[in-house]
mmCIF file as Biopython writes it, N, C-alpha, C and O atoms, coordinates in Angstrom:
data_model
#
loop_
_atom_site.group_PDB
_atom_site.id
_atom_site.type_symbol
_atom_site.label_atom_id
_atom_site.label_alt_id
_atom_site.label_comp_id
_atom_site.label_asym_id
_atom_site.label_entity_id
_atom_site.label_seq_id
_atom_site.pdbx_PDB_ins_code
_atom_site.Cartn_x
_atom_site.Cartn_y
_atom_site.Cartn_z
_atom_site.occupancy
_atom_site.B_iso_or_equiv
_atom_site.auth_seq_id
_atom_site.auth_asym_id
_atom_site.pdbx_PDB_model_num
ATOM 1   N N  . UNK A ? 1  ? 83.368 76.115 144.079 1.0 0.0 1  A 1 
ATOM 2   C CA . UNK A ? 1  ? 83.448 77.348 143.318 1.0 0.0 1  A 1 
ATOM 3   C C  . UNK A ? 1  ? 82.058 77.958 143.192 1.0 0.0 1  A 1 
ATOM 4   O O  . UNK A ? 1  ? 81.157 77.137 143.021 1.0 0.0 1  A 1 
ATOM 5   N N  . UNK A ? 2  ? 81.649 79.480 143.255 1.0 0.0 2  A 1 
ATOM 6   C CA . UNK A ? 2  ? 80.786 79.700 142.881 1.0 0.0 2  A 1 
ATOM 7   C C  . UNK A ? 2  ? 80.426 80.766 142.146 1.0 0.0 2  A 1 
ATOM 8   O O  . UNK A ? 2  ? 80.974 81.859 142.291 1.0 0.0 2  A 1 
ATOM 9   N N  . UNK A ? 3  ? 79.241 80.494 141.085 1.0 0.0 3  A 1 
ATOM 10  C CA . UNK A ? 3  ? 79.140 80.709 140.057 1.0 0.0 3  A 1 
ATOM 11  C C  . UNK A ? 3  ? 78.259 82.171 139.963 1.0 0.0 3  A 1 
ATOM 12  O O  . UNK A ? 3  ? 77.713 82.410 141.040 1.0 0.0 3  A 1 
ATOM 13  N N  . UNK A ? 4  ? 78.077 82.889 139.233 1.0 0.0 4  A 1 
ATOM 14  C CA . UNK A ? 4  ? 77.201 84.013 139.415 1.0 0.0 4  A 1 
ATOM 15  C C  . UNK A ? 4  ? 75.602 83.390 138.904 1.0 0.0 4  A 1 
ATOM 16  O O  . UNK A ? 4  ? 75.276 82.592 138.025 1.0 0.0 4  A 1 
ATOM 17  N N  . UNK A ? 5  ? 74.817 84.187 139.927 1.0 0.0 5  A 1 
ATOM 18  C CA . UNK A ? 5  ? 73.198 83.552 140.017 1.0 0.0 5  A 1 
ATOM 19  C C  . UNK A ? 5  ? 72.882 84.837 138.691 1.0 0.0 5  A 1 
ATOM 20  O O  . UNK A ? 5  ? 72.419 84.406 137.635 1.0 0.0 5  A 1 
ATOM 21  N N  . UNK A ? 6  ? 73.141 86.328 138.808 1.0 0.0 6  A 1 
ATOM 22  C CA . UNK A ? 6  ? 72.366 86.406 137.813 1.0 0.0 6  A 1 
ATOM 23  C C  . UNK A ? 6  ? 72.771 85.713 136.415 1.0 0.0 6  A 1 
ATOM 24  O O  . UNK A ? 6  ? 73.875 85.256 136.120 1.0 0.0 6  A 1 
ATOM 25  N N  . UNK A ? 7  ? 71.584 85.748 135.614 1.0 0.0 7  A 1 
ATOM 26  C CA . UNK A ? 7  ? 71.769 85.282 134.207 1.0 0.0 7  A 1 
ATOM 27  C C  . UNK A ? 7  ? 72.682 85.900 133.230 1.0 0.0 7  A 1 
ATOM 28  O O  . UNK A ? 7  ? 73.043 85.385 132.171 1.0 0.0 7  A 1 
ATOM 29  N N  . UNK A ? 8  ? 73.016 87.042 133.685 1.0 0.0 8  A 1 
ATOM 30  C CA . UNK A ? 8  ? 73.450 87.641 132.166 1.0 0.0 8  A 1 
ATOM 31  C C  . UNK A ? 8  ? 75.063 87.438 132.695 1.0 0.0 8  A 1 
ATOM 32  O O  . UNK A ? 8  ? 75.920 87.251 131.832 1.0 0.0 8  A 1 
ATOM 33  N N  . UNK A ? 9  ? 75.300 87.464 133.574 1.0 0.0 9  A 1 
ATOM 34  C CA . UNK A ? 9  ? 77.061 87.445 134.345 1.0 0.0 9  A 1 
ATOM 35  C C  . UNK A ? 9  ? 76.928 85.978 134.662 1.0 0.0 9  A 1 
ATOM 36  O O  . UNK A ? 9  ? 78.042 85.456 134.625 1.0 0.0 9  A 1 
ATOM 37  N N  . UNK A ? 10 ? 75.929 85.082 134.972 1.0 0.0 10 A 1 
ATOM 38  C CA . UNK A ? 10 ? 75.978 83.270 134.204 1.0 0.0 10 A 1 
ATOM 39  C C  . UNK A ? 10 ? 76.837 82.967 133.077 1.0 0.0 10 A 1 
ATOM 40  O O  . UNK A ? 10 ? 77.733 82.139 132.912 1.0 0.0 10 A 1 
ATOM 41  N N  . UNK A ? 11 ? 76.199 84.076 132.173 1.0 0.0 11 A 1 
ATOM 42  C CA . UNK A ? 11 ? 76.378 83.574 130.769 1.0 0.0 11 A 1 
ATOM 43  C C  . UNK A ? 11 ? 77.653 84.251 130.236 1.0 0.0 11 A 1 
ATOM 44  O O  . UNK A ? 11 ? 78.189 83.860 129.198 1.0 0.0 11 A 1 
ATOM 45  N N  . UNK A ? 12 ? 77.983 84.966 130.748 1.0 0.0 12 A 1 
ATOM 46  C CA . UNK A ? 12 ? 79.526 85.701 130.545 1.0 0.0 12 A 1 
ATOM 47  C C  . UNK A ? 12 ? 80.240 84.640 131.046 1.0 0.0 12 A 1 
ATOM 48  O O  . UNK A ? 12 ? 81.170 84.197 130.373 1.0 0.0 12 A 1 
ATOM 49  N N  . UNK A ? 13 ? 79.897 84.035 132.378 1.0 0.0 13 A 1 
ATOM 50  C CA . UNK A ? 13 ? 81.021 83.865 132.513 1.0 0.0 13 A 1 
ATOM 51  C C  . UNK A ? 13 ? 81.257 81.931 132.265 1.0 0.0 13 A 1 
ATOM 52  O O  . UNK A ? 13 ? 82.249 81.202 132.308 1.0 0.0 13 A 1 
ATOM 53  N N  . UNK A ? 14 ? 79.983 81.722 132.041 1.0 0.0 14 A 1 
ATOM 54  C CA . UNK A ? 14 ? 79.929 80.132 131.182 1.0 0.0 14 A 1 
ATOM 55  C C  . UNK A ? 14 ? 81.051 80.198 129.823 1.0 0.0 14 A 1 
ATOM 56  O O  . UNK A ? 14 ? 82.106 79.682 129.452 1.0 0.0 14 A 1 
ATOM 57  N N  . UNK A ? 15 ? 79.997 81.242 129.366 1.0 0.0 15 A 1 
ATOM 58  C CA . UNK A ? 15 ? 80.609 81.295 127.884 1.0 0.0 15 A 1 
ATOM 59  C C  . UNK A ? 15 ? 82.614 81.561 128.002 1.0 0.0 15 A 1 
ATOM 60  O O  . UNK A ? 15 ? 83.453 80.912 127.378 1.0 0.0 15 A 1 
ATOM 61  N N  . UNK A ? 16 ? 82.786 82.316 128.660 1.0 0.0 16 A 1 
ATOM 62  C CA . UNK A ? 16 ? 84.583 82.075 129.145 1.0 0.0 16 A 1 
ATOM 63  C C  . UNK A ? 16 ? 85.444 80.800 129.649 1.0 0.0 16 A 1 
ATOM 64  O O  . UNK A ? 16 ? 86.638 80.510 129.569 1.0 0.0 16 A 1 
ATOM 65  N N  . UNK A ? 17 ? 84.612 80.339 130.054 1.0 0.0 17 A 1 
ATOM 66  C CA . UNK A ? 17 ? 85.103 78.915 130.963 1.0 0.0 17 A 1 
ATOM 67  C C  . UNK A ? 17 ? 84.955 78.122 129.631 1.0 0.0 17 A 1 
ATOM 68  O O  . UNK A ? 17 ? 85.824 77.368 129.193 1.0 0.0 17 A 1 
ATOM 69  N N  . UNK A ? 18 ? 83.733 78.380 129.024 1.0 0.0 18 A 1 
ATOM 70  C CA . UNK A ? 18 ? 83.180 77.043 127.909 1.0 0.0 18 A 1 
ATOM 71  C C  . UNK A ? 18 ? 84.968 77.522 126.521 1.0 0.0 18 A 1 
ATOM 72  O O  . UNK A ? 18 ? 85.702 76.643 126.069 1.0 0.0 18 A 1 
ATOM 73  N N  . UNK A ? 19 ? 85.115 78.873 126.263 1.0 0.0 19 A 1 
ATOM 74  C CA . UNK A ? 19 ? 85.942 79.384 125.849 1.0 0.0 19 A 1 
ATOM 75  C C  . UNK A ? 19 ? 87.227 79.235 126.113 1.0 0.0 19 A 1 
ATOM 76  O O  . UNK A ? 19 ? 87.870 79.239 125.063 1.0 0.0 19 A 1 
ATOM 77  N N  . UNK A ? 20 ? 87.923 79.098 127.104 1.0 0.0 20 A 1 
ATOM 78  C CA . UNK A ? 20 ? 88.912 79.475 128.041 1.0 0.0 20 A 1 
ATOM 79  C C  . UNK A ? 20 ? 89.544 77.747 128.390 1.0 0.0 20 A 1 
ATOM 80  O O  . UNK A ? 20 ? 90.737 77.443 128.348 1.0 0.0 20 A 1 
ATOM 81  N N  . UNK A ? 21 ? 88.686 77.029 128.643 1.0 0.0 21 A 1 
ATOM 82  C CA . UNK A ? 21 ? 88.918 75.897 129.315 1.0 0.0 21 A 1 
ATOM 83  C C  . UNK A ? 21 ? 88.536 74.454 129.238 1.0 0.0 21 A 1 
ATOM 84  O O  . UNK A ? 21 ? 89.101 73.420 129.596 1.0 0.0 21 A 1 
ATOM 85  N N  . UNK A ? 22 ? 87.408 74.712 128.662 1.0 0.0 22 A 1 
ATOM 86  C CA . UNK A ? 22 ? 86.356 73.420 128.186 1.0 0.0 22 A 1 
ATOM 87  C C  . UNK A ? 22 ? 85.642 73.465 126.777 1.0 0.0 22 A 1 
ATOM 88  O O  . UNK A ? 22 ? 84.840 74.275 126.313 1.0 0.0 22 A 1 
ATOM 89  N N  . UNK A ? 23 ? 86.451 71.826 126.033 1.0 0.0 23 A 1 
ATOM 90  C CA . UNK A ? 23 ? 85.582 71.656 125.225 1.0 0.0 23 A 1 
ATOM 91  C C  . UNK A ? 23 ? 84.533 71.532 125.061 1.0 0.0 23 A 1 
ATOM 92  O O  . UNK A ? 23 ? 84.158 71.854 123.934 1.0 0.0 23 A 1 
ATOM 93  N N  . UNK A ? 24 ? 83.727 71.143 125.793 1.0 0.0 24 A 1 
ATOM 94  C CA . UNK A ? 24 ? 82.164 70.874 125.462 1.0 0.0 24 A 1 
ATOM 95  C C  . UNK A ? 24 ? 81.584 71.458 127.104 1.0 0.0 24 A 1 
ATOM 96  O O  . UNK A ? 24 ? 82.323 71.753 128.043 1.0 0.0 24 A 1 
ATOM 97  N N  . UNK A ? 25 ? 80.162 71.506 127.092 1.0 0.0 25 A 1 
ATOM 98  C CA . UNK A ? 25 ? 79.463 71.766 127.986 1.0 0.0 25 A 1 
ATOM 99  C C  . UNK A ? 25 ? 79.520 70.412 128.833 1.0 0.0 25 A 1 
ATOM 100 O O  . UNK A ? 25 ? 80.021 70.676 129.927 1.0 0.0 25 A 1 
ATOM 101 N N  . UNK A ? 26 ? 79.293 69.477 128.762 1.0 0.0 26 A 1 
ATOM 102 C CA . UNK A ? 26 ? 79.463 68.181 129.726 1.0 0.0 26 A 1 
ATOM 103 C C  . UNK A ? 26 ? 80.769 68.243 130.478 1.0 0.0 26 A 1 
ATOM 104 O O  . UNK A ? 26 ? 80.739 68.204 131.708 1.0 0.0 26 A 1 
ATOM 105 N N  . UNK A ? 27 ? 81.960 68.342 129.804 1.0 0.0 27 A 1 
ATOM 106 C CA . UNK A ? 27 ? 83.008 68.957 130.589 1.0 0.0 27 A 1 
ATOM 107 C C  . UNK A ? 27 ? 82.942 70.092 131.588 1.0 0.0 27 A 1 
ATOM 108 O O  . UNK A ? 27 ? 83.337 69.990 132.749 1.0 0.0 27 A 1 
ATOM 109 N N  . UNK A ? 28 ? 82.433 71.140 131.074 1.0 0.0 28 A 1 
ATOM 110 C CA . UNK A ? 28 ? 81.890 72.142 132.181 1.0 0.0 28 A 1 
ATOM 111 C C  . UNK A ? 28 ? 81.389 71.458 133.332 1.0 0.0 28 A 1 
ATOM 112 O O  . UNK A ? 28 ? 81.833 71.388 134.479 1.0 0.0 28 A 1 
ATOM 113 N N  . UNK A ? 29 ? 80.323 70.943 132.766 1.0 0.0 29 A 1 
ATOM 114 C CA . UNK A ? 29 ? 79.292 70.664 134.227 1.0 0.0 29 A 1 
ATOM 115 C C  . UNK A ? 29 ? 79.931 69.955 135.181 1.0 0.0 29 A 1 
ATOM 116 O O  . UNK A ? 29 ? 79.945 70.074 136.407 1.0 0.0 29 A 1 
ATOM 117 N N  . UNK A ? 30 ? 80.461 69.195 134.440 1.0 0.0 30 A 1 
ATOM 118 C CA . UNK A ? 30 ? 81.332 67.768 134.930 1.0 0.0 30 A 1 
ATOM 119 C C  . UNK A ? 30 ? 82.398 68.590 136.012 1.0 0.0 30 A 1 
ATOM 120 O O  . UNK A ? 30 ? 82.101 68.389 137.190 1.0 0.0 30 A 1 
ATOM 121 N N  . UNK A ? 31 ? 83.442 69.371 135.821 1.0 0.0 31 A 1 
ATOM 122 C CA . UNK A ? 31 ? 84.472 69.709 136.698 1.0 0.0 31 A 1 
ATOM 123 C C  . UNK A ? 31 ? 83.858 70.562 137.866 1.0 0.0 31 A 1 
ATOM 124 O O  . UNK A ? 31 ? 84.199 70.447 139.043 1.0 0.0 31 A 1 
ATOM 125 N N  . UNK A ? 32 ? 82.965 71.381 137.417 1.0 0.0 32 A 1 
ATOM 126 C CA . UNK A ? 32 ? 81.993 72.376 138.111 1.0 0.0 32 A 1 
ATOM 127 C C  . UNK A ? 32 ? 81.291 71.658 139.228 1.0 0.0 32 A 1 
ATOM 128 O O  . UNK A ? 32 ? 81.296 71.891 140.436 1.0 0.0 32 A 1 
ATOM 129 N N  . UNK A ? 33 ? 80.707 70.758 138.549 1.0 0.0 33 A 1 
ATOM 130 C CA . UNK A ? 33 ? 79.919 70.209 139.888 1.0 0.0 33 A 1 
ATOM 131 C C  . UNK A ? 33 ? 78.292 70.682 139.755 1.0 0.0 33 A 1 
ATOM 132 O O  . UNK A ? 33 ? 77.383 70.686 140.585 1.0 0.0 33 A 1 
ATOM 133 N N  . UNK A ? 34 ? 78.347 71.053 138.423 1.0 0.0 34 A 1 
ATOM 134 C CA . UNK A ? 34 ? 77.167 71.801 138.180 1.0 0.0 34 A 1 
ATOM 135 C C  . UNK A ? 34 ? 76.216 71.003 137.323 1.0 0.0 34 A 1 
ATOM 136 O O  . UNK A ? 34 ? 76.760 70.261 136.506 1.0 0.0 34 A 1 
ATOM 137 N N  . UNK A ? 35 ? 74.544 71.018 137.364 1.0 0.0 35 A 1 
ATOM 138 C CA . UNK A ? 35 ? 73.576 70.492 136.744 1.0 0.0 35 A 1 
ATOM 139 C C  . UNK A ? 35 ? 73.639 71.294 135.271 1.0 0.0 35 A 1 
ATOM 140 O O  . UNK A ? 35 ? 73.703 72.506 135.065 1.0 0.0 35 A 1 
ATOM 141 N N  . UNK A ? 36 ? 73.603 70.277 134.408 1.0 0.0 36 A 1 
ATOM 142 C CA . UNK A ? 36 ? 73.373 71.313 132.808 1.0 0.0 36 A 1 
ATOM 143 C C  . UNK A ? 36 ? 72.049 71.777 132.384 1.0 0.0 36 A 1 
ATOM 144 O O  . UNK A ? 36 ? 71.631 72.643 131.615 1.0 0.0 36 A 1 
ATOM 145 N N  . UNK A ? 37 ? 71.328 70.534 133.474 1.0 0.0 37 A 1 
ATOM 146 C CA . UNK A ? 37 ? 69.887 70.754 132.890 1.0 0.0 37 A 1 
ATOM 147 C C  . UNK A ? 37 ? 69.405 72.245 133.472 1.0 0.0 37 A 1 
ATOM 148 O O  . UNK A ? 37 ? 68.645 72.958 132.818 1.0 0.0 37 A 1 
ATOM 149 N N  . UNK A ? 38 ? 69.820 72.549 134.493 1.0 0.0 38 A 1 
ATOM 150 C CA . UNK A ? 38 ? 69.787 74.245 135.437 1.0 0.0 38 A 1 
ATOM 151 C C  . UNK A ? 38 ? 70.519 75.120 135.207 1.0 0.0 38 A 1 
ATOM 152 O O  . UNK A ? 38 ? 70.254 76.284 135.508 1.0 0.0 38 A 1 
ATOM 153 N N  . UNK A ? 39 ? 71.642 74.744 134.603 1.0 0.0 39 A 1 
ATOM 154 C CA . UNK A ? 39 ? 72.341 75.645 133.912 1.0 0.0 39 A 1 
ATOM 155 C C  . UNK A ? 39 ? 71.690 76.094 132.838 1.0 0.0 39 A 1 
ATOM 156 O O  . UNK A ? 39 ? 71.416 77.294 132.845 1.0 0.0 39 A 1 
ATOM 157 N N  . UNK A ? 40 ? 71.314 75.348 131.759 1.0 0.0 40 A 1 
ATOM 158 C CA . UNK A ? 40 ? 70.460 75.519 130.563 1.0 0.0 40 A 1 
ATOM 159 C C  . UNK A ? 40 ? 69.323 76.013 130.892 1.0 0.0 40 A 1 
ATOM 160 O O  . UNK A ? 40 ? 68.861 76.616 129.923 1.0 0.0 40 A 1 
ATOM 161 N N  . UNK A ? 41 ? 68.816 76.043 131.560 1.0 0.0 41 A 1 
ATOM 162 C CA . UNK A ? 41 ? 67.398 76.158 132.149 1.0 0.0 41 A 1 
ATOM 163 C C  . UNK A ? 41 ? 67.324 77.952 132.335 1.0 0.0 41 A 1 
ATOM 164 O O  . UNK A ? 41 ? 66.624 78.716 131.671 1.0 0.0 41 A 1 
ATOM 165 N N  . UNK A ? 42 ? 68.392 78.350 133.582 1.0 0.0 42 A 1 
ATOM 166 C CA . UNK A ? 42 ? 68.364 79.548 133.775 1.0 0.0 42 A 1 
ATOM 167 C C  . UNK A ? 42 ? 68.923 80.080 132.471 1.0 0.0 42 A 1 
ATOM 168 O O  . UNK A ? 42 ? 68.279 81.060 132.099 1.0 0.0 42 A 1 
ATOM 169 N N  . UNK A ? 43 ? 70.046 79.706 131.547 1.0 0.0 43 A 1 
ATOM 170 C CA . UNK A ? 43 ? 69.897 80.560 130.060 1.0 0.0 43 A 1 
ATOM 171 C C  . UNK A ? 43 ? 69.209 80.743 129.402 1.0 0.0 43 A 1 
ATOM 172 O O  . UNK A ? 43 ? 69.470 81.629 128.589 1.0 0.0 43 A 1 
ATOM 173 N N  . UNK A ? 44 ? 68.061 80.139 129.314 1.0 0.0 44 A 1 
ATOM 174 C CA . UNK A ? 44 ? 66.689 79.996 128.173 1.0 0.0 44 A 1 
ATOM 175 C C  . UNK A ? 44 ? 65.948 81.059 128.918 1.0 0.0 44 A 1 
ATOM 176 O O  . UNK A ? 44 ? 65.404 82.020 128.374 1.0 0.0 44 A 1 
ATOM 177 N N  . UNK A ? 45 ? 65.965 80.842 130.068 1.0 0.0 45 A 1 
ATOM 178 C CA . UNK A ? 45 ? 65.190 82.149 130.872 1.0 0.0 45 A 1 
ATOM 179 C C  . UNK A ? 45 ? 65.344 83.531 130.057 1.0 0.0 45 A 1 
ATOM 180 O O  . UNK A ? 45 ? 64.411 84.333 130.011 1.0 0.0 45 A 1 
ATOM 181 N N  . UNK A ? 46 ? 66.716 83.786 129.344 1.0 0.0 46 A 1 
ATOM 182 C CA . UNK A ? 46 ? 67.195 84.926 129.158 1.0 0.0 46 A 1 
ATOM 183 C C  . UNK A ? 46 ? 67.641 84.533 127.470 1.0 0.0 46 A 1 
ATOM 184 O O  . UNK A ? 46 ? 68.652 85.092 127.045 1.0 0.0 46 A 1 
ATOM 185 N N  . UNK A ? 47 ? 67.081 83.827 126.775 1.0 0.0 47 A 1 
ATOM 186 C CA . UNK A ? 47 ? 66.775 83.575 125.404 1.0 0.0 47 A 1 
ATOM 187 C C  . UNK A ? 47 ? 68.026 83.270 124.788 1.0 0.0 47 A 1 
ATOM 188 O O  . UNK A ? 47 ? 68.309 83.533 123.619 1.0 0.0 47 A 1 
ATOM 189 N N  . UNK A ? 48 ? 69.153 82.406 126.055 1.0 0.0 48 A 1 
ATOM 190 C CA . UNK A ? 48 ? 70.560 81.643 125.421 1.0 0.0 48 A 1 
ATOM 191 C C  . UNK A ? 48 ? 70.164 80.362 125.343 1.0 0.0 48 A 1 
ATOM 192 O O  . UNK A ? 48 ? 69.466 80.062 126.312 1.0 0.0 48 A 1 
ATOM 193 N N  . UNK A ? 49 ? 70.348 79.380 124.489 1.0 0.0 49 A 1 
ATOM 194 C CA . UNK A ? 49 ? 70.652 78.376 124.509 1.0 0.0 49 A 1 
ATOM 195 C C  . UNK A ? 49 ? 71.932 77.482 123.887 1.0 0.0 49 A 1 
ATOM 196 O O  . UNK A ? 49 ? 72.747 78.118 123.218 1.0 0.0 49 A 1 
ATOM 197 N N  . UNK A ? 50 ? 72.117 76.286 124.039 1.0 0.0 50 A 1 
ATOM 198 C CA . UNK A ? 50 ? 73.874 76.207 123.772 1.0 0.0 50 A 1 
ATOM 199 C C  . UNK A ? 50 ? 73.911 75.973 122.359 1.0 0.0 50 A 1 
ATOM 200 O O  . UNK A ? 50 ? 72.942 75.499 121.766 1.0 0.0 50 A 1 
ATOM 201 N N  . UNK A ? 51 ? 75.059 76.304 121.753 1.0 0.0 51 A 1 
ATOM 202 C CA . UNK A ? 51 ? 75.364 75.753 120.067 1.0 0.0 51 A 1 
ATOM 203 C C  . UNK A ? 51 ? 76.192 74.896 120.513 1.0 0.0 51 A 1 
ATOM 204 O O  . UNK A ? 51 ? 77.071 75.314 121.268 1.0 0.0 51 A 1 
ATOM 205 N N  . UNK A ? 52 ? 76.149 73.482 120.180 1.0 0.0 52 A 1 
ATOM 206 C CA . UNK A ? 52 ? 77.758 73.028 120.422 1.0 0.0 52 A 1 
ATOM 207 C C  . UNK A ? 52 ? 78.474 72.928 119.395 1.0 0.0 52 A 1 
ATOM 208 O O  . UNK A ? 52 ? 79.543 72.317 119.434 1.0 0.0 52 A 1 
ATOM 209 N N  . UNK A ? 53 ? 78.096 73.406 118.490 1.0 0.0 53 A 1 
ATOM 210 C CA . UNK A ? 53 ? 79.331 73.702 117.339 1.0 0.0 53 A 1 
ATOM 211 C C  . UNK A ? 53 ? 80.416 74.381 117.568 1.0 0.0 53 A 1 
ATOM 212 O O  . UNK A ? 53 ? 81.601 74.075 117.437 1.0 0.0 53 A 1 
ATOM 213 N N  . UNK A ? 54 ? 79.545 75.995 118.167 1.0 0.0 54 A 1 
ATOM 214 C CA . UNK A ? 54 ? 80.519 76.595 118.452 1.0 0.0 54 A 1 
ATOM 215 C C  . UNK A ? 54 ? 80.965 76.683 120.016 1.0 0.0 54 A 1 
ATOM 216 O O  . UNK A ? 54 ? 81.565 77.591 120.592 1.0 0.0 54 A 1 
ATOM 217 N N  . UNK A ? 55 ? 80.384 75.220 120.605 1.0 0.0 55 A 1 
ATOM 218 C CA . UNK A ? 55 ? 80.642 75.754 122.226 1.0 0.0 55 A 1 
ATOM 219 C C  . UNK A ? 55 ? 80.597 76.760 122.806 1.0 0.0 55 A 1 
ATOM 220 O O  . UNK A ? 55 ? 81.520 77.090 123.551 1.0 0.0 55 A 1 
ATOM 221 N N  . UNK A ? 56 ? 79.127 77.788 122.558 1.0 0.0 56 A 1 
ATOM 222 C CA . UNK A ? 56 ? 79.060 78.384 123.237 1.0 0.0 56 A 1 
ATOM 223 C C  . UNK A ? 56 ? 77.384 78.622 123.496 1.0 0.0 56 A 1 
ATOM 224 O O  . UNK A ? 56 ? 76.582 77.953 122.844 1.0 0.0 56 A 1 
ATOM 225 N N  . UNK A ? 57 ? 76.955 79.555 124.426 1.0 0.0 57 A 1 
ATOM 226 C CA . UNK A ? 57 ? 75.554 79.742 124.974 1.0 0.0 57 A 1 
ATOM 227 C C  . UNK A ? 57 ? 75.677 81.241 123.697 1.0 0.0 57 A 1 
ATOM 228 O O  . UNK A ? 57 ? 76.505 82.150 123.635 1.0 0.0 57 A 1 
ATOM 229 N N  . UNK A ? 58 ? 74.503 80.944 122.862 1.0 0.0 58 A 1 
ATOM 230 C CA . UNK A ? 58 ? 74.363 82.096 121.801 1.0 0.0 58 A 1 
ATOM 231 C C  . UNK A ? 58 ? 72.649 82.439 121.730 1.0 0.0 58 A 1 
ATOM 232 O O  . UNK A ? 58 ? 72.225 83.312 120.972 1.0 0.0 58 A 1 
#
């Protein structure tokens, strides 16, 4: 599957999946196939980082 590179349509569309489909971010990464630490990485770029309270990139 692939994911959108820019950051701001990243984070739309994390935050939907994290919304939509997955409890936690480890689940994300986990089915995805995706690094959290680069995932997280490119959101901080753009001043998201995750809440897991509310499971989401805020």
């Amino acid at each position: 599957m692939n994911i959108p590179n820019d950051p701001v349509m990243l984070l739309s569309y994390i935050n939907t999946q994290l919304r939509d489909f997955y409890p936690t971010l480890n689940e994300l990464c986990s089915a995805l196939n995706l690094s959290k630490d680069e995932l997280c990485s490119k959101l901080s770029a753009i001043d998201y980082e995750y809440d897991e309270e509310a499971n989401q990139f805020v």
